[in-house]
Backbone as CSV, one residue per row, in Angstrom:
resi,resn,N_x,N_y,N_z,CA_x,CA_y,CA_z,C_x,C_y,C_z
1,UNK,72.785,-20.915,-54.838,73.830,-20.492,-53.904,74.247,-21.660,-53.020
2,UNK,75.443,-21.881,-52.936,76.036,-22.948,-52.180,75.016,-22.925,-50.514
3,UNK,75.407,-21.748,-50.346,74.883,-21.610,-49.015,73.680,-22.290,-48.550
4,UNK,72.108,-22.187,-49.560,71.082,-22.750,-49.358,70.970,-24.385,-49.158
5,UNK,72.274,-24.545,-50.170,72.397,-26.136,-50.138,73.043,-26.938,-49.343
6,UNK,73.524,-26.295,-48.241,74.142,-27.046,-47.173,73.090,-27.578,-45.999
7,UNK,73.611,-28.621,-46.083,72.736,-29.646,-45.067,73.490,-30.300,-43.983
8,UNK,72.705,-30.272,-42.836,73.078,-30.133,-41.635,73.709,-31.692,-41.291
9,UNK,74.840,-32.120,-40.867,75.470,-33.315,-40.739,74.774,-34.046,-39.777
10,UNK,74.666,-35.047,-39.537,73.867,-36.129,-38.424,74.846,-36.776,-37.791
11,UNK,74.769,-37.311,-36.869,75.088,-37.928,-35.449,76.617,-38.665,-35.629
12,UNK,76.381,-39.335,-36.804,77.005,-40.657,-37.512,78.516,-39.976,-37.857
13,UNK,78.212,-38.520,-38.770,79.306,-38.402,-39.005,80.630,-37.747,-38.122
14,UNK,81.803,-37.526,-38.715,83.088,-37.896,-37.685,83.246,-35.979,-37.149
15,UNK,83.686,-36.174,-36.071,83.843,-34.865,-35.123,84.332,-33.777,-35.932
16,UNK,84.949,-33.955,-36.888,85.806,-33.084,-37.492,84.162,-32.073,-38.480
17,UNK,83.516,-33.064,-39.141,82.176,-32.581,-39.710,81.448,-31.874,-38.827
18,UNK,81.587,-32.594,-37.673,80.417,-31.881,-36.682,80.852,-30.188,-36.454
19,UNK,82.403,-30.056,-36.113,82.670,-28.808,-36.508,82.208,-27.674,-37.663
20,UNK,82.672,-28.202,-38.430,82.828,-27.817,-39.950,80.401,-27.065,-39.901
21,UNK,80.386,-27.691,-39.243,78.223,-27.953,-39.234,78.522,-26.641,-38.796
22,UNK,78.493,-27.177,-37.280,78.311,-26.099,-36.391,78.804,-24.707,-37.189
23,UNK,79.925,-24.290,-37.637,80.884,-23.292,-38.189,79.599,-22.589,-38.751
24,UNK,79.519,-22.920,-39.895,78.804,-22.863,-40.979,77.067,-22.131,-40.598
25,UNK,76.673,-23.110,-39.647,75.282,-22.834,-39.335,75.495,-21.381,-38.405
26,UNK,76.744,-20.996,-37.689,76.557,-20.171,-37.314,76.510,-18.646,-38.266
27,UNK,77.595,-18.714,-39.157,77.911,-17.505,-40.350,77.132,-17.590,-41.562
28,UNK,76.100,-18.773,-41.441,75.367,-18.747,-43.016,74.746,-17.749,-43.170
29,UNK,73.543,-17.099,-42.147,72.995,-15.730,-42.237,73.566,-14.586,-42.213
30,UNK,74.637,-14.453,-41.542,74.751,-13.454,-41.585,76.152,-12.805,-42.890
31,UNK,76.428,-14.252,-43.755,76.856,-14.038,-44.643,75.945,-13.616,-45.874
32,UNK,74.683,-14.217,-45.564,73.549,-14.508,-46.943,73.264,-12.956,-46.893
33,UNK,73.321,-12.357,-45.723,72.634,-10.665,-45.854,73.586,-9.488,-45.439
34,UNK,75.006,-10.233,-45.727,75.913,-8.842,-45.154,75.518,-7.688,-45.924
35,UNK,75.162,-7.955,-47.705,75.255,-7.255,-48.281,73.949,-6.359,-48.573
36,UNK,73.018,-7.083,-48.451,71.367,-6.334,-48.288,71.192,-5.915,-47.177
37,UNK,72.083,-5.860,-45.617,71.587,-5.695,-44.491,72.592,-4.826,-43.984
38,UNK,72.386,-4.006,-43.756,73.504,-2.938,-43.108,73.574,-3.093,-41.387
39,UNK,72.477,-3.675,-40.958,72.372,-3.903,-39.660,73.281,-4.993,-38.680
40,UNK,74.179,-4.513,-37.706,74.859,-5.928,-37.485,74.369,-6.436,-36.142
41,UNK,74.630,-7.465,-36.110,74.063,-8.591,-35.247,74.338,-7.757,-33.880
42,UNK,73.493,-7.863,-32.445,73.553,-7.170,-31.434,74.573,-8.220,-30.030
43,UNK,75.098,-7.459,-29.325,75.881,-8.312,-28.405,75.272,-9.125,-27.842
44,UNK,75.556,-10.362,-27.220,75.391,-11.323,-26.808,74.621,-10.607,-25.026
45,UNK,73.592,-10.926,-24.419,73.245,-10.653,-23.561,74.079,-10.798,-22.426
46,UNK,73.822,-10.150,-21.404,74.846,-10.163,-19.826,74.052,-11.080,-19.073
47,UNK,72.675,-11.190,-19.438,71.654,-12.174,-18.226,71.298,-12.757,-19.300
48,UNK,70.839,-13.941,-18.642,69.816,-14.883,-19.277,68.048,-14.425,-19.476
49,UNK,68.179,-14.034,-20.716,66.991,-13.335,-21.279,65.300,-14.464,-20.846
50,UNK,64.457,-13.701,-19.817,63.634,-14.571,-19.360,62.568,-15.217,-20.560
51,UNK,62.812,-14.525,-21.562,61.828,-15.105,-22.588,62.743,-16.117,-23.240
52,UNK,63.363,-16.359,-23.112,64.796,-17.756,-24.011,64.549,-19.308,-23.317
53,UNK,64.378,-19.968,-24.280,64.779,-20.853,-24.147,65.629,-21.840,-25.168
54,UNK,65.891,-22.833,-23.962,67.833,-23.491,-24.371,67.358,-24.721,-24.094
55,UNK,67.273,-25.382,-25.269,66.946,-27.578,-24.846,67.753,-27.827,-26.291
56,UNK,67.939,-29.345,-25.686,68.621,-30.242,-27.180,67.610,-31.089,-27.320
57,UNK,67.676,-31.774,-28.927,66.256,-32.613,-28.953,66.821,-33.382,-30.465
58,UNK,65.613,-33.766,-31.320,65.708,-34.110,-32.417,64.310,-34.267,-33.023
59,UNK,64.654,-34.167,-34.626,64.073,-33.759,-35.481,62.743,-35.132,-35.566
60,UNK,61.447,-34.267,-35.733,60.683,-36.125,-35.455,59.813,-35.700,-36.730
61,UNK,59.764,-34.641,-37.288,58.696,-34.567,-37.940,58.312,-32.723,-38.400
62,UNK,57.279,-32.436,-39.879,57.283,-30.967,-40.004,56.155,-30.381,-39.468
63,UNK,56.700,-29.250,-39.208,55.751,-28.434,-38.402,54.286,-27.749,-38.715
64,UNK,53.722,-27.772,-38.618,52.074,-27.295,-39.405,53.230,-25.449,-39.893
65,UNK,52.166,-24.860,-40.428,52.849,-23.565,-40.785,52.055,-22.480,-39.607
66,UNK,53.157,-21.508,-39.347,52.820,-20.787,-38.371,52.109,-19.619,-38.800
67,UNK,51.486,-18.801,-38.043,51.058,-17.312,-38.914,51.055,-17.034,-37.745
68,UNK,51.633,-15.791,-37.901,52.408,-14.420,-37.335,52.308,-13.133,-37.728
69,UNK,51.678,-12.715,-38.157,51.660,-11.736,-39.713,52.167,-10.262,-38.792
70,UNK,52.473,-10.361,-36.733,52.926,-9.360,-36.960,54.226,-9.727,-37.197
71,UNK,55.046,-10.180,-36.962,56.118,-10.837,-37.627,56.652,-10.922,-38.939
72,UNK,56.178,-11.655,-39.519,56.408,-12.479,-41.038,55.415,-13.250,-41.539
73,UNK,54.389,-13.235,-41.071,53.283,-14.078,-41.523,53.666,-15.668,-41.698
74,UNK,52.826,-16.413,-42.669,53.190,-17.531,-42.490,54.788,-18.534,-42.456
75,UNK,55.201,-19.353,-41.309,56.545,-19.726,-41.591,56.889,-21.472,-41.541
76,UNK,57.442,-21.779,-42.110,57.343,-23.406,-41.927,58.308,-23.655,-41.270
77,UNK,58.050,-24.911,-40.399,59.105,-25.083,-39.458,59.485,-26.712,-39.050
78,UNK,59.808,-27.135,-38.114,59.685,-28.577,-37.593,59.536,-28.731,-36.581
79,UNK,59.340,-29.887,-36.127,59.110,-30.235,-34.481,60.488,-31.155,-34.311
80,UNK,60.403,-31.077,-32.619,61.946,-31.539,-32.145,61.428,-32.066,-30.592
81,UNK,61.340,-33.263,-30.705,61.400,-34.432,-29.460,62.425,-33.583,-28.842
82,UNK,61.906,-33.430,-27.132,62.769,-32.408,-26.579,63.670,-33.968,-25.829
83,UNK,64.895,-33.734,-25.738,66.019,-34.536,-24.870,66.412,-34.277,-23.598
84,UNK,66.767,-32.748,-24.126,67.295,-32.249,-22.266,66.892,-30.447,-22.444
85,UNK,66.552,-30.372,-21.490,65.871,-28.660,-21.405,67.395,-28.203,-20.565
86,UNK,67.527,-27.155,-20.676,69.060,-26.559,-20.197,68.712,-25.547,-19.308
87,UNK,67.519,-24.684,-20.276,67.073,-23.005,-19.336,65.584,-23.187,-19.960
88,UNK,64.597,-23.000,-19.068,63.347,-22.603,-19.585,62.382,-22.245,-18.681
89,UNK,61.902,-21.113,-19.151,60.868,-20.082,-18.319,59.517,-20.581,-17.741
90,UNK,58.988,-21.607,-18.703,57.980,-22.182,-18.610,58.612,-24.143,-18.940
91,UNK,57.858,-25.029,-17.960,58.563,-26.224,-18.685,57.941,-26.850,-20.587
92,UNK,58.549,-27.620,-20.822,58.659,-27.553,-22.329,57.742,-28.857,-22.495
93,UNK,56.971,-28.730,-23.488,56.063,-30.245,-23.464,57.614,-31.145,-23.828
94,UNK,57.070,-32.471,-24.477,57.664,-33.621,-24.853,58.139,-33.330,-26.512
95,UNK,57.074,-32.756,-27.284,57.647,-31.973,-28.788,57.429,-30.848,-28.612
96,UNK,58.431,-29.679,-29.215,57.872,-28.742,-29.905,58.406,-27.986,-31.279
97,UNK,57.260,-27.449,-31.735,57.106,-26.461,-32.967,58.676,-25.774,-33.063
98,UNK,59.577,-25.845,-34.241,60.361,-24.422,-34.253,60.355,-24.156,-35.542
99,UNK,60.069,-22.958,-35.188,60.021,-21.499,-36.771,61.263,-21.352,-36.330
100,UNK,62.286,-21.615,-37.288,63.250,-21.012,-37.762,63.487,-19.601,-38.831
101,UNK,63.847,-18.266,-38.434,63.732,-17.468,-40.004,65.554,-17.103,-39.781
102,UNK,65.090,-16.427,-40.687,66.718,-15.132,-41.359,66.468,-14.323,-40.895
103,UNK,67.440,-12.917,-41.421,67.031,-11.595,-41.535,67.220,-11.166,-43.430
104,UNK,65.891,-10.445,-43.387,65.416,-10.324,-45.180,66.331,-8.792,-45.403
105,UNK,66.404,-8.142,-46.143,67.153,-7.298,-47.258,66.372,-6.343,-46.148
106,UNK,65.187,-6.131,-45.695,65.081,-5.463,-44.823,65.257,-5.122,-43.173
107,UNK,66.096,-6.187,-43.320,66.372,-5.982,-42.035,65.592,-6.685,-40.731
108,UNK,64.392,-7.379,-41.425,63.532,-7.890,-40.187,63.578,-9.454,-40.801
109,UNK,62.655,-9.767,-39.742,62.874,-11.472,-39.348,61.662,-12.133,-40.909
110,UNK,62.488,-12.861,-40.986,62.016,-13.535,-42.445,62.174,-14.818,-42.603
111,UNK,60.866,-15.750,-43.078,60.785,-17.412,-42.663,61.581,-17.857,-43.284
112,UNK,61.934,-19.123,-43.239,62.227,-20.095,-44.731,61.378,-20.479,-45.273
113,UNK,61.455,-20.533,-46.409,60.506,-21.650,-47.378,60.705,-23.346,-46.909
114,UNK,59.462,-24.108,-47.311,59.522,-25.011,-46.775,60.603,-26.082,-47.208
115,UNK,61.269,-26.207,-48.331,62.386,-26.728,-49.291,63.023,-26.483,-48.310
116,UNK,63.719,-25.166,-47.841,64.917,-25.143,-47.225,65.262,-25.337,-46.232
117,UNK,63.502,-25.635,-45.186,63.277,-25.977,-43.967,63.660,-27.983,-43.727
118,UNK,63.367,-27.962,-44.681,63.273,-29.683,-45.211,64.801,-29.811,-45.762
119,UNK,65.851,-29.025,-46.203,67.072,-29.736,-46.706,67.783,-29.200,-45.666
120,UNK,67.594,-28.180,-44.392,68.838,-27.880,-43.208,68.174,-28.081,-42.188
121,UNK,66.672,-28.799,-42.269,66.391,-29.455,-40.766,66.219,-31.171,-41.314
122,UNK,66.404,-31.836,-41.781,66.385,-33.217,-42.081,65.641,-34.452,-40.614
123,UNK,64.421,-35.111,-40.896,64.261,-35.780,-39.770,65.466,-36.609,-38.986
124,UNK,65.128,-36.184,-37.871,66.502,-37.450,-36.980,67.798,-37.010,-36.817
125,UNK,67.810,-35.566,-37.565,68.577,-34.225,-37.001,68.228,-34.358,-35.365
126,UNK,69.888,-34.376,-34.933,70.150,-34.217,-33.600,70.844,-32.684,-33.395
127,UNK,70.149,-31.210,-32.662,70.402,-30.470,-32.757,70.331,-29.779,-30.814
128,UNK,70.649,-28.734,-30.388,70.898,-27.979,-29.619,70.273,-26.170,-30.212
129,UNK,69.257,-25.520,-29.587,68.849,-24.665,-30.078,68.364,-23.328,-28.790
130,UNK,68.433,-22.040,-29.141,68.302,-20.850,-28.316,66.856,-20.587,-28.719
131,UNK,65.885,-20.874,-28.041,64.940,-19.730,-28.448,64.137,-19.003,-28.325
132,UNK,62.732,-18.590,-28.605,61.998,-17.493,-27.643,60.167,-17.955,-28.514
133,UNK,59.920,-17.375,-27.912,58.133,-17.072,-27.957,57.709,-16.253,-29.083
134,UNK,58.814,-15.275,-29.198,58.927,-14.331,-30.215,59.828,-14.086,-31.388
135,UNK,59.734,-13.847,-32.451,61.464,-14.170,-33.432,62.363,-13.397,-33.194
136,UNK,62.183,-11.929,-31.964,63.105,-11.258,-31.448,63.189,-11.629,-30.168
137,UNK,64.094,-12.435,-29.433,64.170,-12.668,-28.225,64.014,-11.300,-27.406
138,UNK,63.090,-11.312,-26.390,62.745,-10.039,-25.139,63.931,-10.302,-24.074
139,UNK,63.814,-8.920,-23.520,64.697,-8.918,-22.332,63.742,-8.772,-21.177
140,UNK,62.159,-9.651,-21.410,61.378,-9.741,-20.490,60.368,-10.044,-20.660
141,UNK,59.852,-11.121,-19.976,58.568,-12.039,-20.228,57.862,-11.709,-21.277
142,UNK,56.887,-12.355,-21.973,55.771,-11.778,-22.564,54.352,-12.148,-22.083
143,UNK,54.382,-12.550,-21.330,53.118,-12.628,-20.090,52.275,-13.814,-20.567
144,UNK,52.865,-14.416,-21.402,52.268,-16.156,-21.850,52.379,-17.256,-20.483
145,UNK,51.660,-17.886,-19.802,51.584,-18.766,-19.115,51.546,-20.009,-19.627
146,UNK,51.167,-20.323,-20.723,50.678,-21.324,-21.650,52.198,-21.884,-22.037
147,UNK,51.747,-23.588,-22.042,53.225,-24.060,-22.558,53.554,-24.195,-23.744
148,UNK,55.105,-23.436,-23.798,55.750,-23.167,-24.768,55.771,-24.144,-26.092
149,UNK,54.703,-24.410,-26.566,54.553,-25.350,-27.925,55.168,-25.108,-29.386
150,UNK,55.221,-23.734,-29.603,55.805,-23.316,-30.521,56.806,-22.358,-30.273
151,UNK,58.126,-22.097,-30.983,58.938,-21.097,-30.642,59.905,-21.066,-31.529
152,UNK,60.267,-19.764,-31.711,61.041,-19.513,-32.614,62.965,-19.459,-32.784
153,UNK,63.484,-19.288,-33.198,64.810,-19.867,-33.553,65.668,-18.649,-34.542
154,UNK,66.579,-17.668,-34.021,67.182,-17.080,-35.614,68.732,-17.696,-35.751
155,UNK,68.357,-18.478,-37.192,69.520,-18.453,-37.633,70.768,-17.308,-38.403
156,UNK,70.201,-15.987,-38.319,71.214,-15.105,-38.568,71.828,-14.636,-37.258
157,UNK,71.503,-14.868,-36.151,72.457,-14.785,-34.917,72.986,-16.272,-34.429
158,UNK,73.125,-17.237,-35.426,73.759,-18.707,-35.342,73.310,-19.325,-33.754
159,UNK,71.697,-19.358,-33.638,71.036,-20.351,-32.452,70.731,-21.817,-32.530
160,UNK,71.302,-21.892,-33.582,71.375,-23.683,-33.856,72.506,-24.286,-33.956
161,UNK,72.939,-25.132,-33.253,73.863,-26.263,-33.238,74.144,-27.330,-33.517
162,UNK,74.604,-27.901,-34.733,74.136,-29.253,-35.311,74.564,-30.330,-34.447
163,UNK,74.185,-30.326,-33.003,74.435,-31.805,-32.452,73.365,-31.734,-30.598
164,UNK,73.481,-32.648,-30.799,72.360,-32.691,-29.395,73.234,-32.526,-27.824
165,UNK,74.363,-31.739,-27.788,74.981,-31.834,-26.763,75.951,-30.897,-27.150
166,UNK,76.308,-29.603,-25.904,77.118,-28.608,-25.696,78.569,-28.856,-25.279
167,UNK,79.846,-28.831,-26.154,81.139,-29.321,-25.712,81.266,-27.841,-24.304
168,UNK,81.850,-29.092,-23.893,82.176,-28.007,-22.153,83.593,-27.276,-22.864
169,UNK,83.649,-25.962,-22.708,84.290,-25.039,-22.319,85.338,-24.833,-21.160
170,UNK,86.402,-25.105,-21.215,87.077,-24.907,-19.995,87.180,-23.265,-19.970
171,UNK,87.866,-22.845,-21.236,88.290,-21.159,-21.121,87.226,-20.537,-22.254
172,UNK,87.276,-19.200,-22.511,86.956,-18.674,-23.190,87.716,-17.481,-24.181
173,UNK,88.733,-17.915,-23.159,90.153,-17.142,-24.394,90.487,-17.595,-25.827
174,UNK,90.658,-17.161,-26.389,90.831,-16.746,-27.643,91.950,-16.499,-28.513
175,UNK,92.936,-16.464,-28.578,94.390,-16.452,-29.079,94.444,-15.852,-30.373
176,UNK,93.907,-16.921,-31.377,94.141,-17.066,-32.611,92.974,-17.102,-33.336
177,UNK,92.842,-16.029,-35.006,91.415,-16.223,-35.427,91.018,-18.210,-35.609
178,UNK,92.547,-18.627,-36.348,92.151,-20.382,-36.155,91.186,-20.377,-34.935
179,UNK,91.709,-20.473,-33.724,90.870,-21.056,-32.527,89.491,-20.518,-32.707
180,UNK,89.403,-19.271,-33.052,87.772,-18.717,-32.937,87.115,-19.597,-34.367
181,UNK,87.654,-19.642,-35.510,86.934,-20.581,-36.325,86.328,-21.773,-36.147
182,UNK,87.240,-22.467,-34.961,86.914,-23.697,-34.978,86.005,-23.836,-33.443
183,UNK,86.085,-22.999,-32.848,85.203,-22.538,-31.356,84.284,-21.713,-30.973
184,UNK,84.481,-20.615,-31.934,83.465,-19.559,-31.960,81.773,-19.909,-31.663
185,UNK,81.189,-21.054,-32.519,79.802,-21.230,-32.080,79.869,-22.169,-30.930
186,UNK,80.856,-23.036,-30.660,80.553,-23.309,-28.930,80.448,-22.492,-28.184
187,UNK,81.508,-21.376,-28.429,81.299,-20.236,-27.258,79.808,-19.855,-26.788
188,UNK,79.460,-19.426,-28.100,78.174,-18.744,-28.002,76.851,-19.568,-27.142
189,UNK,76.851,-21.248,-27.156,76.225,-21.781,-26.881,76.243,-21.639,-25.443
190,UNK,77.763,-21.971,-24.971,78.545,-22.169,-23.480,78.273,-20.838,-23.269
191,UNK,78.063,-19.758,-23.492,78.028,-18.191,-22.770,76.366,-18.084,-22.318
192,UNK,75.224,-18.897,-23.500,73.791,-18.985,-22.855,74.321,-19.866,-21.580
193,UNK,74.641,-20.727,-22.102,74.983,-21.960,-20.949,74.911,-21.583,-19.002
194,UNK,76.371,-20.425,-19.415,76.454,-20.174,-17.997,75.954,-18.739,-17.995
195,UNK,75.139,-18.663,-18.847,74.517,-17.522,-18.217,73.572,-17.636,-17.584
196,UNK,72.915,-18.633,-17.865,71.372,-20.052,-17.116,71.726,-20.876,-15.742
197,UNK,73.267,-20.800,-15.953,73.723,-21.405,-14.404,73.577,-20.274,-13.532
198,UNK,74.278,-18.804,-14.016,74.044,-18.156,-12.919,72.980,-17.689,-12.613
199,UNK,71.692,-17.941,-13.266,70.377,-17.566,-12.553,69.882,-19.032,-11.778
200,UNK,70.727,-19.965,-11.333,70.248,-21.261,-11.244,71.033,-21.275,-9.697
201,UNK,71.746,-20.322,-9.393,73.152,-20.460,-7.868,72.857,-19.614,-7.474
202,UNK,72.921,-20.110,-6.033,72.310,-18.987,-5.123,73.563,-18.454,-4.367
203,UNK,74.535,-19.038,-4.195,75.702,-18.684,-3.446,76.537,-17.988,-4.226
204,UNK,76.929,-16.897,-3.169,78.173,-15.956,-4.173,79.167,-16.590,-4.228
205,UNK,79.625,-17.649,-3.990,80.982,-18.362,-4.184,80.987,-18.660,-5.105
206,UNK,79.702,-19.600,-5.592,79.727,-20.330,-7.042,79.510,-19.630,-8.112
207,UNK,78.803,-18.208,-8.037,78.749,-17.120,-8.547,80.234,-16.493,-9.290
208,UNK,81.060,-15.886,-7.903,82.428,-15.545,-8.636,82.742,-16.768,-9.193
209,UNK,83.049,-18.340,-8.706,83.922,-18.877,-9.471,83.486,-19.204,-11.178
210,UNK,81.583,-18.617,-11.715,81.650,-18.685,-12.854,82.053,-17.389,-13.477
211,UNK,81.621,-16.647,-12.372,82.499,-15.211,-13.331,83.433,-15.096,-13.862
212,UNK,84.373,-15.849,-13.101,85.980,-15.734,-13.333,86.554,-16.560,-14.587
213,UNK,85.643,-17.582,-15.100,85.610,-18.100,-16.538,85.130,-16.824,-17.845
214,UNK,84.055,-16.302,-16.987,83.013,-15.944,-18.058,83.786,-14.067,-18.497
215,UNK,84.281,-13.520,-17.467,85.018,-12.184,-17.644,85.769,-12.476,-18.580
216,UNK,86.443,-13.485,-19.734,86.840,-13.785,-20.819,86.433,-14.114,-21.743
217,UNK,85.057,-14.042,-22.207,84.676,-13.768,-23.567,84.445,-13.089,-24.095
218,UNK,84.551,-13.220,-25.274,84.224,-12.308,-26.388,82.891,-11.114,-26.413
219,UNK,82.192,-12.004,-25.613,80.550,-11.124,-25.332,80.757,-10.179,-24.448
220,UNK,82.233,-9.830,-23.252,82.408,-8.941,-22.617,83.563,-7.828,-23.478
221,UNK,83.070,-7.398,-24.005,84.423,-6.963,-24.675,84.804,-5.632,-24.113
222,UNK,84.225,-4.727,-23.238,84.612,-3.784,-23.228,84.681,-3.342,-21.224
223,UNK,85.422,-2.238,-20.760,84.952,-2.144,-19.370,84.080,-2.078,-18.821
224,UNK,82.934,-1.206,-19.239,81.103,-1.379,-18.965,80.943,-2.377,-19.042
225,UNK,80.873,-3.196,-19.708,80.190,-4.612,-20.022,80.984,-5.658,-19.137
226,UNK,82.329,-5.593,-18.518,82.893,-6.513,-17.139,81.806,-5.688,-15.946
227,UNK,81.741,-4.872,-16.231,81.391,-4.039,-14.921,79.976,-4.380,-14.936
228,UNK,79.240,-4.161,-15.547,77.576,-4.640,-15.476,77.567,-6.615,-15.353
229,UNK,78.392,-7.121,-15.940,78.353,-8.149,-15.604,78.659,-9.057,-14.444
230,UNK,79.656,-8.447,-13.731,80.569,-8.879,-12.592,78.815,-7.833,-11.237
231,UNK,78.857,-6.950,-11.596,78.105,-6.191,-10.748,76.221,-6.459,-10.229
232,UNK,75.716,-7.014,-11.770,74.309,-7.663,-12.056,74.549,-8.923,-10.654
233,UNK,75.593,-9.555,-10.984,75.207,-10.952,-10.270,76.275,-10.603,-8.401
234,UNK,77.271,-10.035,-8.521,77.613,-9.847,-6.995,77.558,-8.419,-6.123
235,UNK,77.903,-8.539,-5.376,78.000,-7.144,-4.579,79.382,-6.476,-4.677
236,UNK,79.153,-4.907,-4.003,80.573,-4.219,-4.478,81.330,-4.738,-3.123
237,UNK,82.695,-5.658,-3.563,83.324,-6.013,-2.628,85.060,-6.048,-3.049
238,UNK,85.583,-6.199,-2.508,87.115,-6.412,-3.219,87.177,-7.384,-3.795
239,UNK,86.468,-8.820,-3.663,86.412,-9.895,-4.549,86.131,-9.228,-5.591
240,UNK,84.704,-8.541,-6.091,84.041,-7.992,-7.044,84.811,-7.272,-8.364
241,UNK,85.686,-6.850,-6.768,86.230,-5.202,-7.734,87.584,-5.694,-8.886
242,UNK,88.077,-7.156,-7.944,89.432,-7.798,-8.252,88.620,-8.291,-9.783
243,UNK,87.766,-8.982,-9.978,86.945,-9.884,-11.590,86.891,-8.474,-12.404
244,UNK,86.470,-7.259,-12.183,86.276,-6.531,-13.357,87.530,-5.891,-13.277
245,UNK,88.719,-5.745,-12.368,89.774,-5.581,-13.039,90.474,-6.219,-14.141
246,UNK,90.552,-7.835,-13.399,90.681,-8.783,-14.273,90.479,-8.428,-15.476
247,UNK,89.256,-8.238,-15.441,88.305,-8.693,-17.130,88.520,-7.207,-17.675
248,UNK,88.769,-6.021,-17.231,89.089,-4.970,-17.864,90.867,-4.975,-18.527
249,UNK,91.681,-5.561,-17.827,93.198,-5.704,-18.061,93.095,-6.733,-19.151
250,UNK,92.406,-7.354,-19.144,92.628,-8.949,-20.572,91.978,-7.618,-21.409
251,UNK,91.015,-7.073,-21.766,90.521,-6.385,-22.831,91.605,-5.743,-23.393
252,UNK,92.137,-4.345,-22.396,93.140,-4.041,-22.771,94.710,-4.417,-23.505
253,UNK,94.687,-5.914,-22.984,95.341,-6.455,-23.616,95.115,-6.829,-25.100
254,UNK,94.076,-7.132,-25.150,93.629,-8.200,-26.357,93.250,-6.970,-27.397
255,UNK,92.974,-5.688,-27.020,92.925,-4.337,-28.233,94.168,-3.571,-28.516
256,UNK,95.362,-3.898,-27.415,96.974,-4.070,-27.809,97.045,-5.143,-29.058
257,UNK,97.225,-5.792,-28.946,97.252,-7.020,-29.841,96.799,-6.788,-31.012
258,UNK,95.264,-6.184,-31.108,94.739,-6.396,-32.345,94.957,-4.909,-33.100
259,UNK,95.746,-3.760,-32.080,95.783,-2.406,-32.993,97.366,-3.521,-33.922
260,UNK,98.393,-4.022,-32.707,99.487,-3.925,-33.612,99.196,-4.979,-34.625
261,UNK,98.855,-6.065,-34.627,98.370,-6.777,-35.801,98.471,-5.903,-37.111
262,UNK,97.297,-5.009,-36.915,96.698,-4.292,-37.869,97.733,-3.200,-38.614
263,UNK,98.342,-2.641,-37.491,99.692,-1.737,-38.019,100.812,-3.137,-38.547
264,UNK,100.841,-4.101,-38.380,101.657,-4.732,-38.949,101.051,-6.532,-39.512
265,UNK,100.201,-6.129,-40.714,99.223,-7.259,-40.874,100.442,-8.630,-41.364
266,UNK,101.918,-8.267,-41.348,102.160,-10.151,-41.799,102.814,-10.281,-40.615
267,UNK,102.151,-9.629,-39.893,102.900,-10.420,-38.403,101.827,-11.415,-37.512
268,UNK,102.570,-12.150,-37.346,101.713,-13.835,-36.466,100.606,-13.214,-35.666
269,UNK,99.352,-13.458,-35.391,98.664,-13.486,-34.565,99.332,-14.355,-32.803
């Protein structure tokens, strides 16, 4: 399958590849199991999940094999010279361990073999990665004190980034499926991003002014979800109330758009 055989681009090559990486690494899983997996990928979190962690690094070397067996039992993985830590619960040694898996025909978290760990993690791979303690990221500690040496990575929710550095985001609007092809896995990176800033600001100023970026993505898609988001991080105020209007009126807009599309599919996005 083409898919297995794609290998992750390095440093050297030209911006346009680095795209084309990123793209790819994000939809490979969840293309490899649309059809064995009836399960679809879950929304993007509103907080920064305390068991996650977010560093860029590079590839130095392979990972001993992990065993997990409540998990997946044994998984092969690599280690990654950490560069820059972004969000992390506990601080991060100098290397660490990542188990990378899928999701298997059943639906649960499933390793790579070591071949495939070795042809889409390549040493001296410069990468950016989401990950956790566990191969299902928690929405709350797991009571480990111990530093984070090993940790896991899913590539069927696209947590790898083939480059050691997050392109800044000005907007998070969306226009055209083009733009989401070619932006879609920055988003995702930039939405952990500032979701780690806002547990990092203590002032409600700097607070709304990331809201007021962030009430436009894709990960808010609906009125509950402006409203728990705008509400988690400020108080009920008319500033408050003005962001989840905001972010409720762009929705509405943007499910205008996509009914008439659909009632009229050769018309322009």
């Amino acid at each position: 399958m083409a898919i297995r055989s794609f290998r992750f681009v390095k440093r050297r090559h030209t911006t346009v590849q680095c795209f084309a990486a990123a793209i790819l690494i994000s939809l490979v899983s969840y293309a490899h199991n649309a059809v064995a997996c009836t399960m679809a990928p879950g929304l993007e979190p509103l907080r920064a999940p305390p068991s996650m962690y977010m560093f860029s690094g590079r590839v130095v070397a392979r990972a001993p094999a992990h065993e997990d067996l409540q998990f997946f039992g044994a998984g092969s993985g690599f280690s990654v010279k950490v560069k820059r830590s972004f969000f992390a619960p506990q601080p991060l040694p100098p290397v660490v361990n990542i188990y990378p898996f899928d999701i298997g025909a059943g639906c649960g978290p499933t390793p790579l073999r070591i071949d495939d760990v070795r042809d889409r993690f390549p040493e001296d791979l410069e990468l950016t990665v989401i990950a956790s303690r566990r191969p299902m990221m928690l929405d709350k500690p797991d009571g480990e004190q111990m530093s984070p040496s090993s940790l896991f990575v899913s590539l069927w929710a696209g947590h790898v980034l083939g480059q050691d550095t997050i392109p800044k985001v000005e907007s998070y609007r969306i226009e055209t499926p083009e733009a989401w092809s070619l932006r879609g896995p920055f988003l995702k990176f930039q939405w952990y991003h500032d979701l780690a800033r806002l547990e990092k600001v203590n002032s409600l100023r700097s607070k709304r002014k990331l809201l007021a970026k962030m009430i436009y993505s894709p990960s808010v898609h609906n009125q509950e979800r402006c409203a728990t988001l705008v509400y988690s991080q400020l108080p009920h105020t008319p500033e408050s109330d003005e962001l989840v209007d905001q972010c409720t009126e762009y929705r509405l807009q943007r499910d205008a758009i996509r009914r008439r599309q659909m009632s009229s599919p050769f018309e322009p996005p």
